[in-house]
C-alpha positions as CSV (number, residue, x, y, z in Angstrom):
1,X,7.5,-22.2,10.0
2,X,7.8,-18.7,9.1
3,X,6.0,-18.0,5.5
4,X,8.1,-15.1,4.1
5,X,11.8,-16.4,5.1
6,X,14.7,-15.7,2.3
7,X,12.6,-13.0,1.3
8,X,13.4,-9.0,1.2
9,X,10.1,-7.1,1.3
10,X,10.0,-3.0,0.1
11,X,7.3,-1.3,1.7
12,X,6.8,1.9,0.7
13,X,4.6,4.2,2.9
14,X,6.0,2.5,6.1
15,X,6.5,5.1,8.4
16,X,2.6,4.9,9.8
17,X,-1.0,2.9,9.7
18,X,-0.9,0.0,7.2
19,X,2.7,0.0,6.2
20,X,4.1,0.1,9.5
21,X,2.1,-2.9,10.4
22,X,2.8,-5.0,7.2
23,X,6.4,-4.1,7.7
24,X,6.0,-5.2,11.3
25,X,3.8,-8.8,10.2
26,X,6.3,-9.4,7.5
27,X,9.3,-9.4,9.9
28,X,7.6,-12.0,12.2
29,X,7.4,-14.1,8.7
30,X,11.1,-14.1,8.5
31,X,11.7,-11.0,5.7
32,X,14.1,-9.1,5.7
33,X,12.3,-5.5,5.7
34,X,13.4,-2.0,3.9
35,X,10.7,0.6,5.0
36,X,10.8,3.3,2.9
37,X,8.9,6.3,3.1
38,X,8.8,10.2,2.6
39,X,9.5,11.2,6.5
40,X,13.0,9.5,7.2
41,X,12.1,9.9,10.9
42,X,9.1,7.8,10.4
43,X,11.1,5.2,8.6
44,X,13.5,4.9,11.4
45,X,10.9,4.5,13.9
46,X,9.0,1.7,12.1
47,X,12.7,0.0,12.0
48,X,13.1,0.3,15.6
49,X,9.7,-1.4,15.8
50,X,10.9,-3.8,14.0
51,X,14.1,-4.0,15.4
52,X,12.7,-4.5,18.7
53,X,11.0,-7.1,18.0
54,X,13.7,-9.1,16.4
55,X,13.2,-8.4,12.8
56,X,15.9,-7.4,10.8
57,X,15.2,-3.9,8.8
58,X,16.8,-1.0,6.9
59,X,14.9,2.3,6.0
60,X,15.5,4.7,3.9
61,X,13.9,8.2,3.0
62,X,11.8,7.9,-0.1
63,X,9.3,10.4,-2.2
64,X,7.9,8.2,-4.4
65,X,6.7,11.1,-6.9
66,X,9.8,11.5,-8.2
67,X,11.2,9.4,-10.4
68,X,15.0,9.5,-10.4
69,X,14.6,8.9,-6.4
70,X,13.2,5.7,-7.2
71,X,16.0,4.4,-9.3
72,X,18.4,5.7,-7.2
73,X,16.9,4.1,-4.1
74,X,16.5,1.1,-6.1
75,X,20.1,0.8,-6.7
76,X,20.8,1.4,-2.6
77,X,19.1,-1.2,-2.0
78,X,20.0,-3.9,-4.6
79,X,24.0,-2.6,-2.8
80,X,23.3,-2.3,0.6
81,X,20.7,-5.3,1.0
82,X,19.9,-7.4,-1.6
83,X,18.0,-8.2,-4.1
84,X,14.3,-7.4,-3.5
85,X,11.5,-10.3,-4.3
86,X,8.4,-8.7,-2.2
87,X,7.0,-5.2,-3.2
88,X,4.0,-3.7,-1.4
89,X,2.8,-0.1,-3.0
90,X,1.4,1.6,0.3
91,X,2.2,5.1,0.2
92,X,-0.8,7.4,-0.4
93,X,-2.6,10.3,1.1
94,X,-6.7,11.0,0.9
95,X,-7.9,14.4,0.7
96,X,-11.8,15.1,0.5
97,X,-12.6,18.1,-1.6
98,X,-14.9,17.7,-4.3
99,X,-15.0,18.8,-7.6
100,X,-17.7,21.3,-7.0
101,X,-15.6,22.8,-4.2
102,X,-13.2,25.2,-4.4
103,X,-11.0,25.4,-7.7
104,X,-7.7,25.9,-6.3
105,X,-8.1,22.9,-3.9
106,X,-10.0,20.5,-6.1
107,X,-7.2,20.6,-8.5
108,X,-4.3,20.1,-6.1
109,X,-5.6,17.6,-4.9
110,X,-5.7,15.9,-8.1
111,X,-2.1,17.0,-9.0
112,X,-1.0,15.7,-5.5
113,X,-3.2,12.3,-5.3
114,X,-3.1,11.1,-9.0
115,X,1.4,12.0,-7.9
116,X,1.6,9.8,-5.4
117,X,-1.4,7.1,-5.4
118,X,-0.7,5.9,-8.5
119,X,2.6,7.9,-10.7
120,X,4.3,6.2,-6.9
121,X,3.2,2.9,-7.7
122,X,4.3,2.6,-11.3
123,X,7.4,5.0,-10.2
124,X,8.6,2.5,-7.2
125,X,7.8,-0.9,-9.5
126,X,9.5,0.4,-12.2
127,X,12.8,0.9,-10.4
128,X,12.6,-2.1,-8.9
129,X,11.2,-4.4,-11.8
130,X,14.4,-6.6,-12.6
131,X,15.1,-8.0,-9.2
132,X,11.2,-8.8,-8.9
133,X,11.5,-10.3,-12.5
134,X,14.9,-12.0,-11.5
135,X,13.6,-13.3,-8.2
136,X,9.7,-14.3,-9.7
137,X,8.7,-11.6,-7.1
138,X,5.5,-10.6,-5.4
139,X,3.8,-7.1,-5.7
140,X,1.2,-6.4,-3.4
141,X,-0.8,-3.1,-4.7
142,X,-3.0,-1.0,-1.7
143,X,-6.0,-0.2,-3.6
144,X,-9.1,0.5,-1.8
145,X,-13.3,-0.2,-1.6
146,X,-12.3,3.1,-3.9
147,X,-11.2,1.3,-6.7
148,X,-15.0,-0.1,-7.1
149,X,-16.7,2.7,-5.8
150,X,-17.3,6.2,-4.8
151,X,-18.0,7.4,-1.8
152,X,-19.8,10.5,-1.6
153,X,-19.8,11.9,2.0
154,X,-17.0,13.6,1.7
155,X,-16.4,13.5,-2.0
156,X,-12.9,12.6,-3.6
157,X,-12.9,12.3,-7.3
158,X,-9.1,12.1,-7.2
159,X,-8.9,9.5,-4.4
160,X,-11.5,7.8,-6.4
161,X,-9.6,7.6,-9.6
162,X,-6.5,7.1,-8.3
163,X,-7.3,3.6,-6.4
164,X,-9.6,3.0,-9.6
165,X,-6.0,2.9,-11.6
166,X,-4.2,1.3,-9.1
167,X,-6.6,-1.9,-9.4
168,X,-6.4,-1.8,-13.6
169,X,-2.2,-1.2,-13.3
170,X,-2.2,-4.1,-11.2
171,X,-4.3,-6.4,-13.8
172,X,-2.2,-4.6,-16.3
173,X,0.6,-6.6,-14.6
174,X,0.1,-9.7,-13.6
175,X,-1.5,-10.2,-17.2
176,X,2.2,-8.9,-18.6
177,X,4.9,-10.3,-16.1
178,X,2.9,-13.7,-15.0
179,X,5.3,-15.0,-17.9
180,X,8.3,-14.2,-15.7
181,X,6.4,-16.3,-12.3
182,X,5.8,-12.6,-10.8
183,X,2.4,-12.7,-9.1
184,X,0.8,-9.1,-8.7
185,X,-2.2,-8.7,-6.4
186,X,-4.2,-5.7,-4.5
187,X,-5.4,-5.5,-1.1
188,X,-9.3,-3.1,-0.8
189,X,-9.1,-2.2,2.7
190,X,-12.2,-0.3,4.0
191,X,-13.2,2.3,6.6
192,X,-9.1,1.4,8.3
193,X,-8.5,4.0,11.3
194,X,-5.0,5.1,10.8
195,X,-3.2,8.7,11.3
196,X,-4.2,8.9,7.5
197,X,-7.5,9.7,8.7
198,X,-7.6,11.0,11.5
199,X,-8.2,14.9,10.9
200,X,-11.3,13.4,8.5
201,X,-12.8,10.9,11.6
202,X,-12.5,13.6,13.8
203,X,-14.3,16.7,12.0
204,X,-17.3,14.0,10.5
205,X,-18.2,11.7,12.9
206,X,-21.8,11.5,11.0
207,X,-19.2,10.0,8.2
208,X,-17.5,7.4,10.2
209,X,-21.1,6.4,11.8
210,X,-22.5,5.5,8.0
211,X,-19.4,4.0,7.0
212,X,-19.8,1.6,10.3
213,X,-24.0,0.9,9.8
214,X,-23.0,-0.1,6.0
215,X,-20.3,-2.3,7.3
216,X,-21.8,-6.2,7.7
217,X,-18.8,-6.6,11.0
218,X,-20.3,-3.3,12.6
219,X,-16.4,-1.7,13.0
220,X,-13.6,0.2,11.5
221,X,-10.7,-1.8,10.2
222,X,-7.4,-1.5,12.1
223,X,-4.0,-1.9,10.5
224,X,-3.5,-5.3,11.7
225,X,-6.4,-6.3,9.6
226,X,-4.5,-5.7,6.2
227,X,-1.9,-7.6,7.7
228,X,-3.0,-11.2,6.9
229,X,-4.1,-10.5,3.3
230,X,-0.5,-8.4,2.4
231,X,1.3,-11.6,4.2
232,X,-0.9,-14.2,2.3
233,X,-0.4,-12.3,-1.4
234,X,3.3,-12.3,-0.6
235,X,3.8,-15.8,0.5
236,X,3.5,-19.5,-1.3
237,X,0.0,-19.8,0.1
238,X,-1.0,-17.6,-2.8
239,X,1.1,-19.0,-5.7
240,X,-1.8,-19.7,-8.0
241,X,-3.4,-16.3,-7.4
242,X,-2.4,-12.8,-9.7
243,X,-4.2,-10.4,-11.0
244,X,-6.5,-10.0,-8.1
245,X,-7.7,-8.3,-5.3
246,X,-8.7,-9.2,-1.6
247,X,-11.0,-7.1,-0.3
248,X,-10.3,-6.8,3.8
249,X,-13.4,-4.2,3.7
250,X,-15.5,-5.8,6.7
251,X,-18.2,-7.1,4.5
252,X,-18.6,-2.5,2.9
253,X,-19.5,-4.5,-0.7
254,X,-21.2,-7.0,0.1
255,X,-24.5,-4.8,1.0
């Protein structure tokens, strides 16, 4: 029996990599999916996906650094779909200057990644914070092995902080809204090869190659490999769990 049915599941950051395949896992559970993300194009093709594959989606265009966006895309979907009880915060970028580096780049990257790693997430749950109250929703929070550690090769202080936050708003939370039955959980994916990435695996492959040795399953994640964590914090099977985070890292903390 499908683990997610009756259920409408946001998911920001969908048009690509991990969003596009929760989006895609969470429409084989029976949810009714809204991918949102910055590139509307990208939206509409992860709801062909889905689509396709006999889901039933909407998407919609959504820049989750700004604010009034949020509530107003809020409000489209409480009319045109529903009232929303899953919210996964995926959108993010990485960006891999450090602080020693150049001045101009260091600090847009922290204007840009602080924006939209973590002002996104409170941004996006804000808006849609009574129908998740209403409906004793879900929130499932993309955090990262960042949000424990840094990793130095390349350096990313704002990446770092940003998924650091990310894992205290999520305890922040679940220890305020457990009171109205909404669970909020993280996911800590690892070295995960999506198009995120794929400028930084292809210009360090001496980065990639430690990243694998330090990993205890000797591989880089895939998409699909967030998948059953995102459905398990969404569905029943986790109704005694909040304030958490499951690490889906290959074993990268453990050693």
């Amino acid at each position: 029996m499908p683990l997610l049915t009756s259920h409408i599941a946001v998911i920001t950051g969908a048009g690509s990599g991990i969003g596009r395949a929760i989006a895609l896992g969470y429409a084989r559970e029976g949810a009714r999916v809204v991918a949102l993300d910055v590139n509307a194009e990208s939206a509409a093709e992860t709801a062909k996906l889905v689509s396709d594959a006999g889901g039933t989606v909407d998407s919609f265009a959504l820049d989750v650094t700004d604010r009034a966006a949020c509530v107003a895309a809020a409000k489209k979907i409480a009319d045109a779909v529903g009232p929303v009880s899953i919210l996964v915060n995926n959108a993010g970028i990485a960006r891999r200057n450090g602080m020693t580096g150049g001045a101009d780049a260091v600090i847009k990257d922290w204007e840009d990644i602080i924006a939209i790693n973590l002002t996104g997430v409170f941004n996006v749950t804000h808006a849609l914070l009574g129908p998740l109250r209403a409906n004793k929703g879900r929130i499932v929070n993309i955090g990262s092995i960042q949000s424990f550690v840094h990793i130095r090769q390349p350096s990313s202080p704002a990446y770092t902080a940003s998924k650091h936050g990310v894992l205290g708003f999520t305890k922040a939370l679940a220890a305020e809204l457990g009171k109205d039955g909404v669970r909020v959980n993280a996911i800590g994916p690892g070295f995960i090869e999506t198009p995120l990435n794929a400028g930084t695996r292809a210009n360090n492959p001496d980065g990639v190659r430690l990243f694998i040795e330090h990993t205890p399953l000797g591989r880089a994640g895939q998409p699909e490999d967030i998948v059953g964590p995102a459905i398990f914090l969404a569905s029943d099977l986790s109704s005694y769990v909040t304030g958490s985070i499951v690490m889906a890292d290959g074993g990268y903390r453990a050693v």
